[in-house]
N, C-alpha and C positions, 0 to 999 in steps of 0.2 A: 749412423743414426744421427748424430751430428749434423750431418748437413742435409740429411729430408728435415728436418728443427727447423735450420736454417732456410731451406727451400719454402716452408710451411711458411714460417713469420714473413719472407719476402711477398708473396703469394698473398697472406691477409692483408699486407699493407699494401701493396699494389690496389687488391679488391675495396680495400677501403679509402682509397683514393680517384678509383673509379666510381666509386656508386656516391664518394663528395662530389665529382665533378658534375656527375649527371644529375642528380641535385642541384647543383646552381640551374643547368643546364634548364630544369626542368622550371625554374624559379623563374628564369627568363622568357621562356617560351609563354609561359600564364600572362606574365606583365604584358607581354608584347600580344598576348589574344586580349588581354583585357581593352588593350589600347585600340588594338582592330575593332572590337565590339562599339566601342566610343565611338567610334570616326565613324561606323557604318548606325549608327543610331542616330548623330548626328546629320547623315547625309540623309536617312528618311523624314529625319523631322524640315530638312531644307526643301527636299520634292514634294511633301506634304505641303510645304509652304507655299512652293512655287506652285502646286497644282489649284491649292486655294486662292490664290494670284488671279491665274487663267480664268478660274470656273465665276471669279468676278469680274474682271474683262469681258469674259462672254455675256453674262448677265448685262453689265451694262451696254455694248453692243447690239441687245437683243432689245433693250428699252429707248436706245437711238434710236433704230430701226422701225420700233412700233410708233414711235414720235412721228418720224418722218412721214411714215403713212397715215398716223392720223390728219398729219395738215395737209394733205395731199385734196385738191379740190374736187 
């Protein structure tokens, strides 16, 4: 009887040392999606950026273009 006691209480603290660890575990994995989430919110607001770049590039491009042809004799 003594030692299923004994087997018991090793057993709870084992389990309750598992289910601390995977708690951190799980602490960490959040921090590090939080951190992914950042990085990929920042990379659309930079292609948003760069798209809005281009799509005025083009624009002006397009008002060279109409330029050129208006002085065209």
């Amino acid at each position: 009887m003594r030692q299923l006691a004994s087997n018991s209480s090793d057993a709870t603290s084992e389990i309750s040392r598992v289910v601390e660890l995977n708690h951190e575990l799980i602490k960490r994995i959040d921090a590090s999606l939080a951190s992914v989430s950042g990085i990929a919110t920042h990379g659309e607001e930079s292609i948003n950026n760069v798209s809005q770049g281009l799509e005025e590039v083009k624009d002006g491009v397009e008002q060279f273009v109409q330029m050129v042809e208006a002085m065209r004799p």
